[in-house]
C-alpha positions as CSV (number, residue, x, y, z in Angstrom):
1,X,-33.6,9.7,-0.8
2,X,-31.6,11.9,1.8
3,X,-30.8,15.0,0.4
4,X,-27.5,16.2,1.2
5,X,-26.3,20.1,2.0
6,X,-23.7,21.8,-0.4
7,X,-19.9,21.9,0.6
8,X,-19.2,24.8,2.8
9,X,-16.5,27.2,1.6
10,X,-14.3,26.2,4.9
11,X,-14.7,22.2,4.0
12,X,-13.8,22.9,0.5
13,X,-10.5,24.5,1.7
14,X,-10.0,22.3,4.2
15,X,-10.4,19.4,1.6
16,X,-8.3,21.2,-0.9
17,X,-5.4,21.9,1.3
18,X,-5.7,18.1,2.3
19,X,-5.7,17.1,-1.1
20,X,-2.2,19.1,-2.2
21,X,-1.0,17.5,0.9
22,X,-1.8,13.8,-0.4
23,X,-0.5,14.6,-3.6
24,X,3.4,15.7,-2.1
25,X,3.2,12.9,0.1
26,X,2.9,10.3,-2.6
27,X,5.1,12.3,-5.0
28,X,7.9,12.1,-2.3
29,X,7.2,8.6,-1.5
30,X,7.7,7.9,-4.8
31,X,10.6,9.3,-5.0
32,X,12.1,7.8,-2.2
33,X,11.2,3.9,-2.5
34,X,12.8,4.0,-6.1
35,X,16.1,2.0,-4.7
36,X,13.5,-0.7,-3.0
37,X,12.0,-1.6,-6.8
38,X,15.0,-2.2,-8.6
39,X,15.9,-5.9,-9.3
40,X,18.1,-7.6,-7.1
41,X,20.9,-9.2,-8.8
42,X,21.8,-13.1,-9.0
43,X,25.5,-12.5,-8.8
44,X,24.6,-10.6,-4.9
45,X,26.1,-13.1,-2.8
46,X,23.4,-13.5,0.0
47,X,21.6,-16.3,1.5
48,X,18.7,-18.2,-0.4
49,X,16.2,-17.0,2.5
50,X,17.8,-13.4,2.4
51,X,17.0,-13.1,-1.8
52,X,13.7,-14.3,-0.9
53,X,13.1,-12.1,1.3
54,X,14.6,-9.4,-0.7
55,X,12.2,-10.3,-3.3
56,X,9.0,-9.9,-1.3
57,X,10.1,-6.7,-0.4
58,X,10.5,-5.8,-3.4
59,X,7.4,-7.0,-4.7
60,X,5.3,-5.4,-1.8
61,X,7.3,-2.0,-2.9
62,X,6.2,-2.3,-6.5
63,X,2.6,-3.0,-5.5
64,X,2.5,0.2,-3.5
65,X,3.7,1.9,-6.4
66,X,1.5,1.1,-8.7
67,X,-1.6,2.3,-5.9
68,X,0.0,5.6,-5.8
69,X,0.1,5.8,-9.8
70,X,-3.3,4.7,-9.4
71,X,-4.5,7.5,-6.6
72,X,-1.8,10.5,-7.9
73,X,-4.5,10.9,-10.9
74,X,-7.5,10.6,-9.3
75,X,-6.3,13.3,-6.7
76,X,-5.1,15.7,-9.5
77,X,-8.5,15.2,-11.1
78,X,-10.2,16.2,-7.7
79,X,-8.4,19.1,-7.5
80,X,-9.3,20.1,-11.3
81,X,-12.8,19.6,-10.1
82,X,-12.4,22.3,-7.5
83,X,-11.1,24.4,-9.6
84,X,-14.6,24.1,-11.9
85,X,-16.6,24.7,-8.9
86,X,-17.5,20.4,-9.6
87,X,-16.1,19.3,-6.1
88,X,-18.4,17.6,-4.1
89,X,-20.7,16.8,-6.6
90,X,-21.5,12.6,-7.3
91,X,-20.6,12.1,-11.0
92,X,-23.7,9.2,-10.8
93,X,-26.2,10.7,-9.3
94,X,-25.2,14.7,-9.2
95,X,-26.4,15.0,-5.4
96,X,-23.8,16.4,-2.9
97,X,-21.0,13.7,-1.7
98,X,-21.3,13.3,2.2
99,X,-18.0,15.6,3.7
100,X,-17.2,13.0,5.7
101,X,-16.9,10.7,3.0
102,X,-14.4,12.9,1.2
103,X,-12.6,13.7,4.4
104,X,-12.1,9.8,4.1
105,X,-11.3,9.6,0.6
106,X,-11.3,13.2,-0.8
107,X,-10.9,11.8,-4.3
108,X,-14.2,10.0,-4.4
109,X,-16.1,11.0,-7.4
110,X,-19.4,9.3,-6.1
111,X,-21.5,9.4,-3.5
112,X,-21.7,6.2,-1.1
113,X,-24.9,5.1,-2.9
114,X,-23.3,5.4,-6.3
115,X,-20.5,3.8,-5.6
């Protein structure tokens, strides 16, 4: 089994700052794509194609909603884990997480093995 080296203090910041970064981006997303999930009305007076495609939008607007409530946690519980001195660590296996697996996905509670 390769053995993995410890986080340095520099690529935990750097993955921390990235992290609070991730987190106001999807928090303002959020925000922002609010008007695109509401229902569109039947009394709207557009063309059948128009609702349609009105419909898919919406539809692809909630479905990216609902991956952001999904991540928003997971990113708020990697942070808690850096705050425990956790970060980095593979909740299967306990051997370090590759960095450049968390620079991909910094929220990764496993290691590419466990996964």
């Amino acid at each position: 089994m390769l053995r993995l080296a410890m986080l340095t203090v520099d690529q935990i910041i750097e993955l921390e700052v990235r992290i609070s970064e991730e987190i106001e981006n999807l928090e303002a997303e959020s925000e922002s794509t609010a008007v695109e999930r509401e229902a569109i009305s039947p009394d709207v007076s557009i063309g059948r194609l128009s609702r349609l495609d009105s419909m898919q939008i919406q539809e692809i607007a909630k479905e990216t909603q609902r991956r952001r409530d999904e991540r928003l946690p997971r990113l708020k519980a990697a942070l808690d884990r850096i705050d425990m001195d956790e970060y980095g660590k593979c909740n299967g296996c306990r051997q370090w997480i590759a960095f450049a697996r968390l620079k991909e996905q910094p929220e990764a509670p496993f290691c590419g093995s466990c996964a």
